[in-house]
N, C-alpha and C positions, 0 to 999 in steps of 0.2 A: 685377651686381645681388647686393650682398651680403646683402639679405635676406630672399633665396629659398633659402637655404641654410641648414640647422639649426645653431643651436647647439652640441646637444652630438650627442657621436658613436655613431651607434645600431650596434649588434653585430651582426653577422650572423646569421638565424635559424637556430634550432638546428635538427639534418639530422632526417631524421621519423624515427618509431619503426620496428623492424624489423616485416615482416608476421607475424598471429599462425601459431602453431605448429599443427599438419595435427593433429587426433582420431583417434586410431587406429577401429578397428572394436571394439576390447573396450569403449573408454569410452566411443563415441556407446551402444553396447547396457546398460550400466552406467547411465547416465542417462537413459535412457529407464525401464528399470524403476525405477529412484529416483523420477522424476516420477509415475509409474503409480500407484507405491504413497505419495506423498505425496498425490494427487488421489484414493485411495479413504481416508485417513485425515481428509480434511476435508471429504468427503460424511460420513463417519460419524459427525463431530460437530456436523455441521447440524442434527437433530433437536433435542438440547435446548437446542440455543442461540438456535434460532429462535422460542421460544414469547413470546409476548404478553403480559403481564397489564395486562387492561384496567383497573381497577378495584380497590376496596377488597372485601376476600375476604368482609368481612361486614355485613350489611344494613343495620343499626343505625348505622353512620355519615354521619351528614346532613351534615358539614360538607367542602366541599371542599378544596383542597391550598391554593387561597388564601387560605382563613378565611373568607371573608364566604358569601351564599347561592349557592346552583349555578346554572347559567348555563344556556347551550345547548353549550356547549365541555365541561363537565365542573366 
């Protein structure tokens, strides 16, 4: 039954990668303080980044961002 057999000639898979390399005990300790102090640098730029502004800063503006009159949405 010749054509249950492929055409062209498929290559044998390539052998797997080698297992990764052991962390010594100075670099699991190295990165952990890394992470430590990258997770207190972006607590600390959470405040001004998280502020809100709802709205136009001053009263006197009746017209909405879409032009026409204000809604119940803004």
């Amino acid at each position: 039954m010749g054509f249950l057999k492929p055409k062209v000639y498929m290559p044998p898979a390539p052998p797997p990668p080698p297992p990764p390399a052991r962390a010594g005990d100075e670099d699991t300790e190295m990165a952990a303080a890394l992470a430590d102090e990258a997770v207190k640098k972006t607590k600390k730029k959470k405040g001004a980044g998280s502020t809100i502004v709802a709205g136009a800063l001053s009263e006197d503006q009746q017209q909405t961002s879409s032009g026409g009159k204000p809604t119940l949405l803004g």
